[in-house]
DOPAMAR-199628 format. One record per residue (C-alpha): y, z, x. Coordinates in pm, whole numbers, padded with zeros to 5 digits, always signed. Example, Ala and Ser with C-alpha at 12.3 -4.5 7.8 and 13.67 -1.06 7.14 Angstrom:
2
-00450+00780+01230;-00106+00714+01367;
END
This chain:
82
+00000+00000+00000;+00346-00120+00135;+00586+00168+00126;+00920+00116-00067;+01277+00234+00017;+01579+00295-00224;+01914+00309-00242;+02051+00513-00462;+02350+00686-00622;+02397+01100-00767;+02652+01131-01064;+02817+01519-00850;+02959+01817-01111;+03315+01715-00990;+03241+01370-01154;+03239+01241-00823;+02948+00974-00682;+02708+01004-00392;+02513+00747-00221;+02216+00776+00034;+01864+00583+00107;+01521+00721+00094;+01169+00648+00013;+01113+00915-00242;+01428+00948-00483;+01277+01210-00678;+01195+01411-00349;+01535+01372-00222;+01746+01459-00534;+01537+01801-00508;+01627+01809-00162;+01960+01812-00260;+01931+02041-00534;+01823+02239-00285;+02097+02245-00037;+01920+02030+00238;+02000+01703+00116;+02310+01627+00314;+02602+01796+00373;+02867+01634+00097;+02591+01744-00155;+02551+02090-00029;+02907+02156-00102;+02908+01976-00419;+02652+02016-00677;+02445+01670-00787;+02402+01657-01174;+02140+01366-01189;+02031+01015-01082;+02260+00711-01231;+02141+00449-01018;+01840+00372-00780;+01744+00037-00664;+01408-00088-00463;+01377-00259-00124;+01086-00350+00049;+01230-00219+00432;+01444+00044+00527;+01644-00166+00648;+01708-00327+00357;+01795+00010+00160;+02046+00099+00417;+02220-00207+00417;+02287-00170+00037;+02394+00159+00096;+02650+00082+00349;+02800-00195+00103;+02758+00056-00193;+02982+00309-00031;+03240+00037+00037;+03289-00015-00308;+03607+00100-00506;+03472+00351-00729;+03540+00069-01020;+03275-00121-00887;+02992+00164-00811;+03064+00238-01200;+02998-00127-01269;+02635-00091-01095;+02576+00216-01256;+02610+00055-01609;+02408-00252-01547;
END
């Protein structure tokens, strides 16, 4: 089985929008439930998943994230609602 890597995208409590990569999005959103996600989501508190999308390389999934977080906020609201 070929592993799979996301890019995805946390609505925060401050209404507020975090990116980040990872090959288990439902591990990682606990992670950062749990304080040991990263440290913009330690210091603000992630509500839930609006937005996860599926590469085949890591590479891949990081890319997307690096354009994702370019975005005006407009546009990352845009994905979201697709």
């Amino acid at each position: 089985m070929n592993k799979k890597y996301y890019t995805y995208m946390l609505l925060i409590e401050n209404n507020s929008l975090y990116c980040g990569y990872t090959d288990d999005v439902e591990k990682r959103f606990q992670a950062h439930l749990d304080g040991r996600g990263a440290k913009f989501t330690r210091a603000h508190k992630p509500v839930k998943i609006v937005y996860k999308k599926e590469f085949d390389t890591k590479s891949e999934a990081m890319k997307e994230e690096y354009r994702i977080k370019h975005l005006p906020r407009s546009e990352k609201l845009k994905l979201i609602n697709m």
